[in-house]
N, C-alpha and C positions, 0 to 999 in steps of 0.2 A: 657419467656414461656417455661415450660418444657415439657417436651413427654415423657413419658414412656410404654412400654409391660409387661403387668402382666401375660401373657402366657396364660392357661388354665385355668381358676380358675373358680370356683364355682360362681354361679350368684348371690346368697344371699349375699355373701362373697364380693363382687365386689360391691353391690347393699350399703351394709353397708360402703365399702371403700370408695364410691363416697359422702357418706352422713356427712361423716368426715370431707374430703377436701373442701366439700362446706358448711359445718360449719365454716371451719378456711377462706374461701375464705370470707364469710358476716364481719365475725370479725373481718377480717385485711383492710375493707374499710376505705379510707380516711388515710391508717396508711403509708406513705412510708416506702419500703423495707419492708413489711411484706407481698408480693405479693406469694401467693398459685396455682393461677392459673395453671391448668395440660391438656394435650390430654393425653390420656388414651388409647393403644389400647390392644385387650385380645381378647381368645375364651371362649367361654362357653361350660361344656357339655349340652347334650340335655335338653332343656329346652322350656316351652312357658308362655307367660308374656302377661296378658290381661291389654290396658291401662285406667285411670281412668274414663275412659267414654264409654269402650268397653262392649261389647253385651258376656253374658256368653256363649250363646249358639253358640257361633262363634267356641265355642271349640268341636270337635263333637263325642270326646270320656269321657268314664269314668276314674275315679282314677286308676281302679285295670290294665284298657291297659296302663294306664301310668305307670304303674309301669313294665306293661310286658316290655315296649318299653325301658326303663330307662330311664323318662325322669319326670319333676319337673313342675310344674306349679305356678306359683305366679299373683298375681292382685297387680301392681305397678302404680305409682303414676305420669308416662307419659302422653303424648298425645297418639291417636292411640290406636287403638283396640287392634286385637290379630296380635301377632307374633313367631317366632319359630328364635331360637339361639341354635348353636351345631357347633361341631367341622368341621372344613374347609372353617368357615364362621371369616370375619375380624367384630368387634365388634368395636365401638369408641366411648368414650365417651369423649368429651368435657366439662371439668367443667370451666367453663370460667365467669366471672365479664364483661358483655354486657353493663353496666353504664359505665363504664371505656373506652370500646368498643367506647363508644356511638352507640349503634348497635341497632333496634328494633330484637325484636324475630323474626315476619315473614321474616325480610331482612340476620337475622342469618339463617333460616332454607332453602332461598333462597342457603344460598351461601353452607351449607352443601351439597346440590344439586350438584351445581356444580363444589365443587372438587371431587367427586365422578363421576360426568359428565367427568372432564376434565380427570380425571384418566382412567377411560375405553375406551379412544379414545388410551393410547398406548398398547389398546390388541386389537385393531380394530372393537372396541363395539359404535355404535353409540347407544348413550341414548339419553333422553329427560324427561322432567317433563309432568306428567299428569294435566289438570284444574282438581281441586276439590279433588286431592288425593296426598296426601303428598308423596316423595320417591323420587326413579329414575328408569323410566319406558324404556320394550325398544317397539317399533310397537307402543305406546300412541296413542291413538285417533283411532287403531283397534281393529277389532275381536280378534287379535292373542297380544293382550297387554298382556305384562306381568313387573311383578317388579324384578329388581333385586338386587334393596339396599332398604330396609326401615327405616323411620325415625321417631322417636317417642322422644320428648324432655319433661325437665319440668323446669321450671324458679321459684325461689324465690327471691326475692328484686336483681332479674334482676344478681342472676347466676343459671349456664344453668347444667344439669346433664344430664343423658340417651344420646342419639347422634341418631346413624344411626349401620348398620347392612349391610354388603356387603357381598352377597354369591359368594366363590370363587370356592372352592371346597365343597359345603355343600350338604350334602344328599337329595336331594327334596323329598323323600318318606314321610319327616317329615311334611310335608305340606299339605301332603293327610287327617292327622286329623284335620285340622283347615278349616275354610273362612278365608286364610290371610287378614291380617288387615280389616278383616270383606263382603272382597268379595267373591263372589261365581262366578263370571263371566270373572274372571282374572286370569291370572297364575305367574306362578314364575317361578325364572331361575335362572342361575348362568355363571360366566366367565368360569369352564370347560364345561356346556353344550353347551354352544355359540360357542365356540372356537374347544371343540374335544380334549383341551389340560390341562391340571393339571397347575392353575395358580399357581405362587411363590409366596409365602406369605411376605416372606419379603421384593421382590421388590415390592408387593402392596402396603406393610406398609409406604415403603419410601416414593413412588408418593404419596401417601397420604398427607403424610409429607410434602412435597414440595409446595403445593398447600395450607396445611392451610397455612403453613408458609407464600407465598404470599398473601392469603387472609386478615393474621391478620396485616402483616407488611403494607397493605394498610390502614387499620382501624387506627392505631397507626399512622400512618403518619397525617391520616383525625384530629385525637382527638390532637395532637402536638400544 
């Protein structure tokens, strides 16, 4: 399994790179040693991404503010509504062969959960999964719920593209023009609002790290 940081890059840019490696991921099924499989992590500049099933009107400004604000907007081929990606947010995309896996998509999208769960317990962020709303919530099941990873995936003959979105240091103002992933009665957050403190990006990346890794090294032991 490899991991890579693509740093900053353009979302179309990104969006097209993923569309490649899970090209050659389909191809090399059945083929030993032609294994492509990557986690992918990157920031994006300001952008929002409505998913194939999302409500336009979720977005609740015009072109020409997007353009004041510099930010981009695309209709992409995920699960989930709308969401917003920008700088000081960790992005990850998981292109992964889940047949291999032997993995269902709800018990993949279970476990993106929770290493993102397990990861914000060492900033002292107690999370939790919401019923009926895909992410990782923190107060779930309050008034004062709010999200602050989203997760929007898409599957072809069983590999995985898009992933999840963890606001670390990410501007919430960006939020104000959207119903994140289509609510209007929920908010959003991030690890420096929670905290008071500027999270490190790198040591995010690594915990990250650490947790697929044990996630997948369970999987592969199961499929052995």
């Amino acid at each position: 399994m490899k991991f890579a940081d693509w740093g900053l890059i353009d979302y179309k840019e990104a969006w097209d790179r993923q569309r490649c490696i899970a090209g050659k991921i389909m191809a090399a099924k059945g083929r030993p040693g032609q294994d492509e499989q990557q986690i992918i992590f990157c920031e994006h500049s300001h952008v929002y991404t409505l998913g194939r099933h999302g409500k336009t009107h979720n977005l609740l400004v015009n072109d020409d503010f997007l353009e004041r604000i510099h930010a981009r907007y695309y209709h992409v081929d995920r699960g989930g509504d709308i969401t917003y990606h920008g700088p000081g947010q960790i992005v990850c995309y998981p292109l992964l062969d889940l047949e291999r896996l032997q993995c269902g998509l709800k018990h993949y999208v279970f476990n993106l959960e929770e290493i993102v769960i397990r990861t914000l317990r060492h900033h002292g962020i107690e999370a939790q999964r919401l019923a009926g709303a895909t992410g990782v919530w923190l107060d779930a099941g309050k008034p004062t719920a709010r999200k602050i990873c989203a997760i929007g995936v898409h599957a072809s003959h069983f590999v995985t593209m898009h992933g999840f979105a963890l606001n670390v240091n990410t501007d919430l103002e960006y939020y104000r023009h959207i119903n994140p992933c289509g609510f209007t009665d929920k908010g959003v957050t991030s690890i420096q609002h929670e905290t008071g403190t500027s999270g490190n990006m790198d040591v995010i990346k690594t915990q990250l790290r650490r947790y697929f890794e044990e996630a997948l090294l369970q999987y592969l032991n199961q499929s052995s």
